[in-house]
SENU-831705 format. One record per residue (C-alpha): residue number from 1; chain; residue in three letters; x, y, z. Coordinates in steps of 0.001 Angstrom, whole numbers, m for minus. Layout:
N
R, num, cadena, residuo, X, Y, Z
R, NUM, A, ALA, X, Y, Z .
...
***
This chain:
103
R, num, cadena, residuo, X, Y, Z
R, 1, A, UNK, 19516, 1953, m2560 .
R, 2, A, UNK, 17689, 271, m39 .
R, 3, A, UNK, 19625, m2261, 1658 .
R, 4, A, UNK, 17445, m2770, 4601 .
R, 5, A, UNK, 15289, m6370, 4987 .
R, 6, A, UNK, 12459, m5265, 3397 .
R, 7, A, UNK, 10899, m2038, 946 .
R, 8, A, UNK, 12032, 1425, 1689 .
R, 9, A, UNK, 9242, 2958, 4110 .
R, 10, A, UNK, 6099, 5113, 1401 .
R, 11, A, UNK, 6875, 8832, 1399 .
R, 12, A, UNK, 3547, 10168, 3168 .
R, 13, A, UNK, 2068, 11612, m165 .
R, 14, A, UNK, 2197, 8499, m1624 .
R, 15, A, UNK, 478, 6764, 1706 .
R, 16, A, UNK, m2128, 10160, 1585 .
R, 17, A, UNK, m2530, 9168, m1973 .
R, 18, A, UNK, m3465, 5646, m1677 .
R, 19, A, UNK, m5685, 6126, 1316 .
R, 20, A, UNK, m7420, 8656, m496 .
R, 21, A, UNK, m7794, 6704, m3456 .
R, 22, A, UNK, m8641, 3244, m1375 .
R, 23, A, UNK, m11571, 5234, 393 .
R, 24, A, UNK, m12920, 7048, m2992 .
R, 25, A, UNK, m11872, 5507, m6058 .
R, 26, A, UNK, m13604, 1583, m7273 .
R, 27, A, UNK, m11271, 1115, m9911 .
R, 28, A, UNK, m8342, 1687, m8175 .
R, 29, A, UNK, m9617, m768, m5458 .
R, 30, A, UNK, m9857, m3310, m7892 .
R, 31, A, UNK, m6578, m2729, m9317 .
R, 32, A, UNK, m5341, m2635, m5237 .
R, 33, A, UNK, m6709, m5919, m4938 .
R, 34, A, UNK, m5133, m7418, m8428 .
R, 35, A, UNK, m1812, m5851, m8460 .
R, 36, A, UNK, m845, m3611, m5366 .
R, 37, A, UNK, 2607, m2480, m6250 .
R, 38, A, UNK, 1170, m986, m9470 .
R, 39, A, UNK, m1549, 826, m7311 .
R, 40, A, UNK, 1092, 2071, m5670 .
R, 41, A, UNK, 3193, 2858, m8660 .
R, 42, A, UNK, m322, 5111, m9796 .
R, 43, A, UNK, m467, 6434, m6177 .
R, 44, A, UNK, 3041, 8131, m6732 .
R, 45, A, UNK, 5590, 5873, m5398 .
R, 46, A, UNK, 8889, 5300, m7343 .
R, 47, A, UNK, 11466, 3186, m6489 .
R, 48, A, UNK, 14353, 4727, m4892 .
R, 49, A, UNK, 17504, 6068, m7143 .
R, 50, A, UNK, 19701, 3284, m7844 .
R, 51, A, UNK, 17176, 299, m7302 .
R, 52, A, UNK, 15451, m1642, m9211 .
R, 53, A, UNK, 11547, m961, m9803 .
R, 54, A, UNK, 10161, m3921, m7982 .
R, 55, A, UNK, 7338, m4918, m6474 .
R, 56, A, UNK, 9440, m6426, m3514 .
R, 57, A, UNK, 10815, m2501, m3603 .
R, 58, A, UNK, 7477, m925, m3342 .
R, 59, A, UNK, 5830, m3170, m370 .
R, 60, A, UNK, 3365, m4097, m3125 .
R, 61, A, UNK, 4155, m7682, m3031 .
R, 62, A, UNK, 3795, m8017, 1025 .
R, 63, A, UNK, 747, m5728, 397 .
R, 64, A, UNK, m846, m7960, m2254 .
R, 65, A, UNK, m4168, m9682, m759 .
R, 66, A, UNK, m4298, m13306, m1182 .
R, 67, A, UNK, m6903, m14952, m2795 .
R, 68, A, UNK, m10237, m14660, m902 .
R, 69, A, UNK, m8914, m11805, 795 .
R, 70, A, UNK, m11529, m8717, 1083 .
R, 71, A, UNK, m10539, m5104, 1074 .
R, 72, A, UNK, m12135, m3196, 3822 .
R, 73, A, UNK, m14780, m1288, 2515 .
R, 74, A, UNK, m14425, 2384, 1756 .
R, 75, A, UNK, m15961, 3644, 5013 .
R, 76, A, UNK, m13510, 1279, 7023 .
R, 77, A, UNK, m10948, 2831, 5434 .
R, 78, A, UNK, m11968, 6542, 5643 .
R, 79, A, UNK, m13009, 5651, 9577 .
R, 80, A, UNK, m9384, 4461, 10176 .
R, 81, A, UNK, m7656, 6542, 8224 .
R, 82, A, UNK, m5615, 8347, 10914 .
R, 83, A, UNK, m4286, 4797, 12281 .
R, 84, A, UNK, m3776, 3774, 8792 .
R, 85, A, UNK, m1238, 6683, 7718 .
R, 86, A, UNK, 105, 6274, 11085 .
R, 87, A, UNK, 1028, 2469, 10792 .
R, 88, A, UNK, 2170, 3290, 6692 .
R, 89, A, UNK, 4553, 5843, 7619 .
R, 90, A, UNK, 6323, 3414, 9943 .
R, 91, A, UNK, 6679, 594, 8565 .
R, 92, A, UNK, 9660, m775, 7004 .
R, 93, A, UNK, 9107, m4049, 6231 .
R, 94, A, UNK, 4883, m4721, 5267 .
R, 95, A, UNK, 4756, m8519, 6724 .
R, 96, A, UNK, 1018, m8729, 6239 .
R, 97, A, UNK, m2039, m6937, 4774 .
R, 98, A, UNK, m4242, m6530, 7411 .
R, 99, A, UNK, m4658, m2839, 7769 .
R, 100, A, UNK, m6405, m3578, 4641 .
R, 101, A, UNK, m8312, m6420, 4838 .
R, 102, A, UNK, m12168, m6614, 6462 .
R, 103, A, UNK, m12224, m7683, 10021 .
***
């Protein structure tokens, strides 16, 4: 169980999976951008044994744009891709989304 402050840190398929899928896929992008913890859920995560299967569990919720919010484009993504696993596969506790948003 994770008893830390925030979601247990992605297991790297699941961050190679949704990097993938944010730089390739449309409809996943649009179901990033409506409801990210079940893009993650599709991307392979699954909540640790013993907790509950939340979106506070998954990051998705502290991943979730806000309204007006833009996901960077597919390019952006694939360009920064590197820095973007990187910065996934250390983080404990997502406090904003802007890896993912356009700059």
């Amino acid at each position: 169980m994770n008893k830390g402050n925030g979601p247990a840190p992605l297991q790297r398929h699941v961050i190679k999976n949704l990097l993938d899928r944010l730089s390739t896929d449309d409809a996943f992008r649009d179901l990033f951008q409506r409801d990210a913890h079940s893009a993650l859920v599709e991307a392979g995560y699954e909540a640790p044994a013993g907790s509950e299967s939340t979106a506070a569990l998954s990051g998705g919720g502290c991943m979730q744009l806000a309204a007006g919010d833009t996901l960077a484009s597919k390019e952006q993504i694939a360009r920064d891709r590197a820095k973007l696993e990187s910065t996934l596969s250390l983080v404990q506790r997502f406090e904003a989304t802007a890896q993912f948003k356009a700059r």
